[in-house]
Z-matrix of the N, CA and C atoms (Angstrom, degrees):
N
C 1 1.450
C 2 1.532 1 111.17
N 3 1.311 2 116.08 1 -38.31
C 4 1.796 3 116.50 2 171.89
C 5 1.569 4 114.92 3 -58.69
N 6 1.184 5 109.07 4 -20.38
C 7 1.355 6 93.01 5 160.28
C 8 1.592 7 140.41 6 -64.64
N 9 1.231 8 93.94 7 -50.95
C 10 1.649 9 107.77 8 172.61
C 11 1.632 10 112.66 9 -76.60
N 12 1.575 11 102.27 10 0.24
C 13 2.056 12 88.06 11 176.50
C 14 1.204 13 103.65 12 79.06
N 15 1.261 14 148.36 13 10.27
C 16 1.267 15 153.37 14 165.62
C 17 1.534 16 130.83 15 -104.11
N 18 1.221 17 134.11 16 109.03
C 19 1.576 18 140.76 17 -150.14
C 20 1.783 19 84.10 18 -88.12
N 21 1.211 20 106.34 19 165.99
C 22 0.812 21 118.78 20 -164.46
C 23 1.861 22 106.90 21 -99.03
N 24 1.173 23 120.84 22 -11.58
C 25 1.084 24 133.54 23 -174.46
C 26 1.942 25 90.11 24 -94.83
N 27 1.051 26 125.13 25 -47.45
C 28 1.757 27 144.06 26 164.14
C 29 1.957 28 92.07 27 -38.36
N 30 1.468 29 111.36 28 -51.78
C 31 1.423 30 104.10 29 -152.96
C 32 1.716 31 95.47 30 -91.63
N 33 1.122 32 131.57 31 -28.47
C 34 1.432 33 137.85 32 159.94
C 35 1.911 34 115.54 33 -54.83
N 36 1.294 35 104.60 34 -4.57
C 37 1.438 36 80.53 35 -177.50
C 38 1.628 37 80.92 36 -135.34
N 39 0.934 38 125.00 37 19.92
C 40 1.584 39 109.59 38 154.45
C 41 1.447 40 104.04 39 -109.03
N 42 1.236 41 116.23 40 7.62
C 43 1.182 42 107.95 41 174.38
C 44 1.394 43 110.17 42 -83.00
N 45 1.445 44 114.80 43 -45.50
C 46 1.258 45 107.35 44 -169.74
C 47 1.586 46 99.09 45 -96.33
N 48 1.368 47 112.61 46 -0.10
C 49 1.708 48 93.92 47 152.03
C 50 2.073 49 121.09 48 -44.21
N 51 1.494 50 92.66 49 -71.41
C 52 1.619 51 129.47 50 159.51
C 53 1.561 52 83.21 51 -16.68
N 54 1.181 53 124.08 52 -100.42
C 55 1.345 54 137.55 53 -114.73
C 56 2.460 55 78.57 54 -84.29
N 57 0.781 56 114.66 55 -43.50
C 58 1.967 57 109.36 56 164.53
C 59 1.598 58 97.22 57 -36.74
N 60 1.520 59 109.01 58 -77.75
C 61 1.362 60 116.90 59 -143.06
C 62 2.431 61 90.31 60 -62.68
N 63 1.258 62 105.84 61 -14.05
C 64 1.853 63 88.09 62 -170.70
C 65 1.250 64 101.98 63 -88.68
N 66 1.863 65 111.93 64 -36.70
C 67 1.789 66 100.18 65 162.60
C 68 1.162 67 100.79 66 -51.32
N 69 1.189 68 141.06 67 -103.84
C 70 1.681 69 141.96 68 -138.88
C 71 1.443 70 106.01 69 -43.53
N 72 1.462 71 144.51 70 -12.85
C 73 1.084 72 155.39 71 -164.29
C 74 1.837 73 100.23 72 -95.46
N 75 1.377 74 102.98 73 -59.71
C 76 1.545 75 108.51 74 154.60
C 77 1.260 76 133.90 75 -66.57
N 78 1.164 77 136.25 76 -47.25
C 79 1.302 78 123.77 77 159.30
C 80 1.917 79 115.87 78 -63.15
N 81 0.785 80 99.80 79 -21.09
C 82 1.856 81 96.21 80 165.93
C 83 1.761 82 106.12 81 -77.00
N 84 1.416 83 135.93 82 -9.22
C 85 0.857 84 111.07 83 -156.35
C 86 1.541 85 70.41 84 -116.37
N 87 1.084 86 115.51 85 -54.70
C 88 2.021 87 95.78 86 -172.60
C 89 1.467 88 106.75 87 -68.16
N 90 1.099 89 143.26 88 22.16
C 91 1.206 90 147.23 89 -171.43
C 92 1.843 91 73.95 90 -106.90
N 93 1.277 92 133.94 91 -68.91
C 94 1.274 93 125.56 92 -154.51
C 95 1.432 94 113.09 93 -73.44
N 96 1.654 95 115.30 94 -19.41
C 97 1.470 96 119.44 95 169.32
C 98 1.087 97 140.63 96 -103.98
N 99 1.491 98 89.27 97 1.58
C 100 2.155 99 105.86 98 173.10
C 101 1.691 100 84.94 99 -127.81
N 102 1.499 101 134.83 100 89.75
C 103 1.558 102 110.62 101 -175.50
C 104 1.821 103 108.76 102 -100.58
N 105 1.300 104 104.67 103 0.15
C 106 1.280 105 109.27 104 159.12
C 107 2.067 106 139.74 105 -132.05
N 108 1.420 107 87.81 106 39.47
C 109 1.086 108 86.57 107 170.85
C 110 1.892 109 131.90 108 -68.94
N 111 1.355 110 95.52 109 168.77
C 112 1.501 111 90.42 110 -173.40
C 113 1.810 112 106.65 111 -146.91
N 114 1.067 113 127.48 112 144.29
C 115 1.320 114 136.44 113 172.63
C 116 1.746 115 124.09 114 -66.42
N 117 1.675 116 101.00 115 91.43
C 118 1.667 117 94.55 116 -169.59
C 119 1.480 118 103.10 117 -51.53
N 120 1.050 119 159.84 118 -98.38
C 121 1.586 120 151.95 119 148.13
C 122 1.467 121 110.56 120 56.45
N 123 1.146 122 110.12 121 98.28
C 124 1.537 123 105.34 122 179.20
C 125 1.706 124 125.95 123 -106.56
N 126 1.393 125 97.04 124 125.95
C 127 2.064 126 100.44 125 -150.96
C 128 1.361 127 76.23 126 -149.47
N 129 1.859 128 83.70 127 159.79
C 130 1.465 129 84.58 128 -169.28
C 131 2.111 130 79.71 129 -135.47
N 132 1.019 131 131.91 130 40.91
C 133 1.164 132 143.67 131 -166.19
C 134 1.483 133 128.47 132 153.92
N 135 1.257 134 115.85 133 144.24
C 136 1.644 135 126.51 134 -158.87
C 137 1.841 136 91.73 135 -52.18
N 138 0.798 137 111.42 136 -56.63
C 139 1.566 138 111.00 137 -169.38
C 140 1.940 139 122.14 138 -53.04
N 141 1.367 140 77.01 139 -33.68
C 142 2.054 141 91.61 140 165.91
C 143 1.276 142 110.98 141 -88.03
N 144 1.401 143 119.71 142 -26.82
C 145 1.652 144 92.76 143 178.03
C 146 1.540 145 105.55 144 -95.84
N 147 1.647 146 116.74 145 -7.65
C 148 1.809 147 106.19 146 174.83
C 149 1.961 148 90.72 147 -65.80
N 150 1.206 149 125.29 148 -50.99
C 151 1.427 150 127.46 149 -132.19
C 152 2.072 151 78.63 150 -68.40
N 153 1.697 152 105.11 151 -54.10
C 154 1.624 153 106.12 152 -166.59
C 155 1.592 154 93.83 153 -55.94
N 156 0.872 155 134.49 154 -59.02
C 157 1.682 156 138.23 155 175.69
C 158 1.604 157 113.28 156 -23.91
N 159 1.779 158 108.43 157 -29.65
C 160 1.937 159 101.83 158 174.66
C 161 1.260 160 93.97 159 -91.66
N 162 1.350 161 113.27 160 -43.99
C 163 1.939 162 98.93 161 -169.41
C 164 1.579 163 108.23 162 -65.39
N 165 1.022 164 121.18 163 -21.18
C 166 1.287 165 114.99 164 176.18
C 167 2.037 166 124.88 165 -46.47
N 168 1.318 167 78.91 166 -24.88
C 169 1.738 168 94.17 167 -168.92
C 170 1.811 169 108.01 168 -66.98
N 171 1.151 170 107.47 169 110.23
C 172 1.386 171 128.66 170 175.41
C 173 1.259 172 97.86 171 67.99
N 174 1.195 173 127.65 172 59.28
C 175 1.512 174 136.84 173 -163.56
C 176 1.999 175 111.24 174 -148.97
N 177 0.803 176 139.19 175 146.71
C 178 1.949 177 143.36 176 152.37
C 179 1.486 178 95.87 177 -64.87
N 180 1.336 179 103.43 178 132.96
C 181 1.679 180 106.34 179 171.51
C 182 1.604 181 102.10 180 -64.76
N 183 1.846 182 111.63 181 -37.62
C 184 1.319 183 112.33 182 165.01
C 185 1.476 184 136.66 183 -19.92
N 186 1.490 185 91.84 184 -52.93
C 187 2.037 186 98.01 185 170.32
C 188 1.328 187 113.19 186 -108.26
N 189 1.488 188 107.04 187 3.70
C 190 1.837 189 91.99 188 168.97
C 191 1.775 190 103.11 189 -76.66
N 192 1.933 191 105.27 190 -41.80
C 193 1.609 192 104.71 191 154.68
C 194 1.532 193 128.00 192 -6.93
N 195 1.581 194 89.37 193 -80.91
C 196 1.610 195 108.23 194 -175.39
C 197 1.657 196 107.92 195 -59.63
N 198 1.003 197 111.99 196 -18.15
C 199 1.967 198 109.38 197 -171.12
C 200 1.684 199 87.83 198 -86.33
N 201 1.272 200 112.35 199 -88.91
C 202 1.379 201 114.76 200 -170.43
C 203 1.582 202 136.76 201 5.34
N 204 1.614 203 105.55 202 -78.18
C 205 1.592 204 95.69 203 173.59
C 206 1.051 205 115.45 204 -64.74
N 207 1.216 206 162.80 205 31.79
C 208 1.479 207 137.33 206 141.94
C 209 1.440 208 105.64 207 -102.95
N 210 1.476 209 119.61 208 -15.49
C 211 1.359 210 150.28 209 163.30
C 212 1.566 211 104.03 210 -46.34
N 213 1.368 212 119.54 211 -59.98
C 214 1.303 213 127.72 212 -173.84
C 215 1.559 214 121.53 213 -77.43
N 216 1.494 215 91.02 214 -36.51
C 217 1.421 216 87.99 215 177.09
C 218 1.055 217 119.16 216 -73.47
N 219 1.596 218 130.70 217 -24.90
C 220 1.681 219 136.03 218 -164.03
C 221 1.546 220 98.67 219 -83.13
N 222 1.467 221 118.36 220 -17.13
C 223 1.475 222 118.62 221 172.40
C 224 1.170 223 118.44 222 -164.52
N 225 1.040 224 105.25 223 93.40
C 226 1.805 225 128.12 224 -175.03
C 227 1.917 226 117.66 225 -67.35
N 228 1.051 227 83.18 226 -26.50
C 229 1.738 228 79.89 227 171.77
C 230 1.132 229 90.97 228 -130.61
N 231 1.902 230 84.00 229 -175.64
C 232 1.608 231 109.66 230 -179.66
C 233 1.776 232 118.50 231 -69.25
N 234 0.989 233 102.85 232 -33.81
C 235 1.823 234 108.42 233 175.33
C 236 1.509 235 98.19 234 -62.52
N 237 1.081 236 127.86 235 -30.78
C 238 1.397 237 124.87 236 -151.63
C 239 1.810 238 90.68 237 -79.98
N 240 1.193 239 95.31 238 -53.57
C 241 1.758 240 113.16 239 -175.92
C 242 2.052 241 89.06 240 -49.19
N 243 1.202 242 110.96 241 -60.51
C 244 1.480 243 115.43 242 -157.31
C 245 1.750 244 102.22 243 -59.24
N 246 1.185 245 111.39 244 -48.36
C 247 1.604 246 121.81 245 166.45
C 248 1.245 247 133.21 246 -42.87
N 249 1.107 248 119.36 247 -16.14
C 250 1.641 249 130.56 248 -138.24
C 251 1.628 250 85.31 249 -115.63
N 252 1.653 251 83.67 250 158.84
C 253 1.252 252 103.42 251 -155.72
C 254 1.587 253 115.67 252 -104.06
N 255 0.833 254 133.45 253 105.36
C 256 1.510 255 153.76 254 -130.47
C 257 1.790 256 105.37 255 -38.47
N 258 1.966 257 94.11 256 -65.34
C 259 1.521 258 113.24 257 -167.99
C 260 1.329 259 80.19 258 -60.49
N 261 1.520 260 131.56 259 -67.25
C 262 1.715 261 112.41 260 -150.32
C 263 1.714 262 105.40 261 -47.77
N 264 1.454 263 107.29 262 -67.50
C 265 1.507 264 96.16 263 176.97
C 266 1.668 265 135.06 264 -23.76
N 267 1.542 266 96.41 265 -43.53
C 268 1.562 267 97.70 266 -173.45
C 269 1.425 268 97.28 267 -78.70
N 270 1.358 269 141.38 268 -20.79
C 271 1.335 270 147.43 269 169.28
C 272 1.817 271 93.32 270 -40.44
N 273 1.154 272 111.82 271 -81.03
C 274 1.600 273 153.27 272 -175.67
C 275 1.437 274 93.38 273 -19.05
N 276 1.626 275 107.63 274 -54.53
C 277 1.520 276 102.79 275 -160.14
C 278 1.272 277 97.70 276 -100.50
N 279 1.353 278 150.23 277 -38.23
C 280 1.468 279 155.93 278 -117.95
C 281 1.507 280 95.38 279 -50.07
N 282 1.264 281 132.72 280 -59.38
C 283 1.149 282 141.24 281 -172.38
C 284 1.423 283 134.81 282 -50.29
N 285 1.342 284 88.24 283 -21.26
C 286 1.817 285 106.14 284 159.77
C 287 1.901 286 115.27 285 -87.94
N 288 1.282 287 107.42 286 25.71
C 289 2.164 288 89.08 287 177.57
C 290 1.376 289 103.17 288 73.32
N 291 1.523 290 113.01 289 139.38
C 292 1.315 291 118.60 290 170.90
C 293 1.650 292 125.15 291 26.75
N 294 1.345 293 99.28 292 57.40
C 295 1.458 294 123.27 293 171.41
C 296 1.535 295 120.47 294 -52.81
N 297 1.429 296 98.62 295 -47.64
C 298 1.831 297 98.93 296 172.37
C 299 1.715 298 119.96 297 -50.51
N 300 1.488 299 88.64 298 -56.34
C 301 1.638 300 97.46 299 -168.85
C 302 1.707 301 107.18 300 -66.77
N 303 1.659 302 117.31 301 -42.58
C 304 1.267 303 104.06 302 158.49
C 305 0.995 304 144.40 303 -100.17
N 306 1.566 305 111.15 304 37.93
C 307 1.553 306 118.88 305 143.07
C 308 1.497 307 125.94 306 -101.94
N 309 1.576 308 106.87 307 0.00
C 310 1.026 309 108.31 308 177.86
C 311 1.409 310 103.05 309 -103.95
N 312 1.249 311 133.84 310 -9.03
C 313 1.410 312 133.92 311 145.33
C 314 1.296 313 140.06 312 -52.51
N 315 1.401 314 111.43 313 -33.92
C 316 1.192 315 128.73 314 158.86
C 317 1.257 316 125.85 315 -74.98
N 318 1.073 317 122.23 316 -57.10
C 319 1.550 318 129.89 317 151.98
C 320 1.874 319 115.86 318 -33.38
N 321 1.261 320 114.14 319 -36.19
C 322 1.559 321 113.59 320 153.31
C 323 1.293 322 142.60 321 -95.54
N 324 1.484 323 106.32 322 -5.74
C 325 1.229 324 101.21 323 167.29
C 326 1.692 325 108.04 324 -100.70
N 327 1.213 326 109.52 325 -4.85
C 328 1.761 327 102.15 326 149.79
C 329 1.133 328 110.66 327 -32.68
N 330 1.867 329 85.02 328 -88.12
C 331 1.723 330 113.34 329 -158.33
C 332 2.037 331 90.26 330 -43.07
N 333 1.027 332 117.21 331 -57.36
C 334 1.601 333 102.70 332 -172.88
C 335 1.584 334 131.67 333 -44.14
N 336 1.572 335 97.86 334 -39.55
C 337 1.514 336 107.08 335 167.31
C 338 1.556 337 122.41 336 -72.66
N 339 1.238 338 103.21 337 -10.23
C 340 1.650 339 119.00 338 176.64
C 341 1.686 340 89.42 339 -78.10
N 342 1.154 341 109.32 340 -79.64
C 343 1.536 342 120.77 341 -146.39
C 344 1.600 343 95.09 342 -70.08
N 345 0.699 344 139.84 343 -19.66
C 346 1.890 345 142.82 344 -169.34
C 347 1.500 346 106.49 345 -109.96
N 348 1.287 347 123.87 346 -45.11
C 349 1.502 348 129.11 347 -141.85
C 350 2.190 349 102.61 348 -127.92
N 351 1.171 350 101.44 349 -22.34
C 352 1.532 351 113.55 350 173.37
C 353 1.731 352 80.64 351 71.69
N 354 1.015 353 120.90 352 95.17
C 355 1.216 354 145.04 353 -179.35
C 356 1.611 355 118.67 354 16.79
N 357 1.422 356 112.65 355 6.41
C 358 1.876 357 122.13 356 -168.00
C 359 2.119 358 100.69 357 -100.23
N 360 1.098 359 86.08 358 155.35
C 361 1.553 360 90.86 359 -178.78
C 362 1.406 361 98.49 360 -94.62
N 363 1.791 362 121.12 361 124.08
C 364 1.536 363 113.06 362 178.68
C 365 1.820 364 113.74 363 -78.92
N 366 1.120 365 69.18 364 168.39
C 367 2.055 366 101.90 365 -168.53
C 368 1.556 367 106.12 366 -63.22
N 369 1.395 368 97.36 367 -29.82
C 370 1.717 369 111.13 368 159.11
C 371 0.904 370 151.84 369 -134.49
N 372 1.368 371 136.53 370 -161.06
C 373 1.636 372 117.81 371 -174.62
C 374 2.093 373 97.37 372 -96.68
């Protein structure tokens, strides 16, 4: 890096300058070639569409649909998710595939949004 006059802490943040400006370059360009897409996943808040977003995995958004509202209502926030009681959860999801592992995902990314986030889903990654 002393060659080019550039610190290395200098060459780390143009990197992820670079690497901003090629997302926004890509999402502007499928923004112009998908200009109406929409999220089959039905949430009515960041926290319902992260939670529908795990069941989704090897799943129809169709029956993550059908799981959800009674899903949401039995635990509306993230504490609720972190609280909850394992078997009922895996009850909750069974119907979406690999129920254990994603109820035990959910059940931690509660407790995570509790303990990291004060129970809110952040604005970023």
């Amino acid at each position: 890096m002393a060659r080019t006059g550039i610190t290395p802490s200098q060459a780390r943040r143009e990197s992820k300058r670079a690497r901003r400006e090629r997302a926004a370059e890509i999402l502007a360009r499928l923004r112009r070639e998908f200009p109406r897409t929409r999220i089959a996943l039905d949430f009515q808040s960041p926290l319902q569409l992260l939670m529908a977003t795990v069941l989704a995995a090897q799943c129809t958004d169709q029956k993550v649909n059908e799981v959800t509202p009674p899903l949401f209502r039995r635990y509306p926030t993230a504490r609720d998710f972190a609280a909850a009681d394992l078997a009922e959860l895996e009850e909750m999801v069974r119907q979406t595939g690999f129920y254990r592992n994603k109820a035990r995902a959910l059940k931690n990314l509660g407790m995570t949004l509790v303990a990291e986030h004060g129970g809110e889903v952040p604005d970023a990654m």
